[in-house]
C-alpha positions in Angstrom: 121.9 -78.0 -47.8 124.0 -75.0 -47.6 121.7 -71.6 -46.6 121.0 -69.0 -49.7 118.8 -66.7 -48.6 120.5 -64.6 -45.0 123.0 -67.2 -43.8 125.1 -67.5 -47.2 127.2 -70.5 -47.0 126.3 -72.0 -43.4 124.6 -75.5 -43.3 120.1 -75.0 -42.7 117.9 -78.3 -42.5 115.7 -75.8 -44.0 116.7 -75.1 -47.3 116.1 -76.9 -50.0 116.2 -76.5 -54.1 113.5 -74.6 -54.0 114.6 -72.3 -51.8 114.0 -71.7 -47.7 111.1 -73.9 -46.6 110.8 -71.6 -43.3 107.9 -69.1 -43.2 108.4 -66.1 -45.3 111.4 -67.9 -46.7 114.1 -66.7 -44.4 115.0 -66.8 -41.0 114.8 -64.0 -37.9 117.3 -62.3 -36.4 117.9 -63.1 -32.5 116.3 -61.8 -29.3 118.0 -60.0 -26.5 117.9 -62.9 -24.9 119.9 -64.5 -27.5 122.8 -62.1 -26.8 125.9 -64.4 -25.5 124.8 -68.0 -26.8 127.3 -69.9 -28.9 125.0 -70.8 -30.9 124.6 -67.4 -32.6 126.7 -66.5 -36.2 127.0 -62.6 -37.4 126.4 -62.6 -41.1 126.4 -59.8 -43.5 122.5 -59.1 -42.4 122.7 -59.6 -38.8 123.0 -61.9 -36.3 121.5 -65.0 -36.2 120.3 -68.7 -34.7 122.3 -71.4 -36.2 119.6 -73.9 -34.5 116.6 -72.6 -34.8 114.8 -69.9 -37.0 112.3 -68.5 -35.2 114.7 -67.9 -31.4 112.1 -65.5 -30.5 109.8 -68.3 -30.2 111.8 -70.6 -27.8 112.0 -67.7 -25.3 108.3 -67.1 -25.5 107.2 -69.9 -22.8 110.7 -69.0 -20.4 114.1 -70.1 -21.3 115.7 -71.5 -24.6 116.5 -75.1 -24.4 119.9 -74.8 -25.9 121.0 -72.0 -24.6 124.7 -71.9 -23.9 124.9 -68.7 -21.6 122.1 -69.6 -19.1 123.6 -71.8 -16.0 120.7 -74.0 -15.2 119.9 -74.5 -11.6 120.0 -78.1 -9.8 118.2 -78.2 -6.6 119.1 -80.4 -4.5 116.4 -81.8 -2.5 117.0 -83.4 1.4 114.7 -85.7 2.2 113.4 -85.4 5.8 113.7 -89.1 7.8 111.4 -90.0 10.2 113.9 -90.7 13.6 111.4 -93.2 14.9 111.3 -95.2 11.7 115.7 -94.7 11.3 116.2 -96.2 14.5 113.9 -99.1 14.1 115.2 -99.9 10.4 118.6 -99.8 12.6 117.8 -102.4 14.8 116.5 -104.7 12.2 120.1 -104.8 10.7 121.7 -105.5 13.7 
């Protein structure tokens, strides 16, 4: 349904007839950490989460799972071969 209460005419999971279903029946404002993520709309009362409505609470345990602006590291890991088992596998091909 289309948001009522802080973000006026967006689309929220969380609102129904009744009115937000979220706690307190609105929605917080983003972090610092927030700042940058293209997941974040400026309304008339701030700026907001368009995924979830509590972003403080996906920071608390480290970073934000959809977070735009954070590059995610891949670590490559090189696995060490033993050179006495690689050159016996090698003469079992031959």
């Amino acid at each position: 349904m289309i948001c009522q209460t802080i973000k006026e005419g967006t689309e929220c999971s969380l609102m129904s007839k009744g009115g937000c279903k979220y706690i307190d029946g609105a929605c917080k404002p983003i972090v610092a950490n927030c700042e940058g993520c293209n997941k974040v709309v400026t309304v008339a009362a701030g700026n907001y989460c368009m995924v979830y409505p509590e972003p403080a609470g996906k920071w608390a345990y480290g970073i934000c799972s959809l977070a735009s602006h954070i590059k995610k590291e891949v670590k490559e890991t090189v696995q060490k071969i033993n050179p006495l088992k690689a050159s016996k596998r090698a003469n079992k091909k031959k």
